[in-house]
C-alpha positions, 0 to 999 in steps of 0.5 A: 847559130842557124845551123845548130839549131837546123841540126838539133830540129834534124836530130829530133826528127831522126829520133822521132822516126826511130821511135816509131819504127821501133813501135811499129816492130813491136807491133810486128813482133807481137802480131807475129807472137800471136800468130806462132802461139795459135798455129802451136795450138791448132792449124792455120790454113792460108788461101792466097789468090793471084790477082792475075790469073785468079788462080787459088792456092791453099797453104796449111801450117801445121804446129804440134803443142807440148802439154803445159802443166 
């Protein structure tokens, strides 16, 4: 009996943690959603600096959006 009901508490669990991994890729998919929707739109420039030798480097993304009616 103990062990049935270790193994429901370890299924709940399981299914509470695949319920939030799939918010946090809808989380994910949305953020990335937005951000694919304004690089169509107009540029993104990214300045990434290596935090050991402090050197910066200038990455622009570039998206060319057709006209909507």
């Amino acid at each position: 009996m103990a062990d049935k009901n270790k193994e429901a508490e370890s299924l709940e669990r399981v299914i509470e943690r695949l319920d939030m991994l799939d918010q946090r890729l809808d989380n994910i998919d949305s953020i990335v959603s937005a951000v694919v929707e304004r690089v169509m739109k107009q540029s993104v420039i990214l300045n990434v600096t290596c935090s050991r030798c402090g050197h910066s480097t200038e990455v622009a993304i570039v998206g060319v959006a057709k006209p909507s009616k």
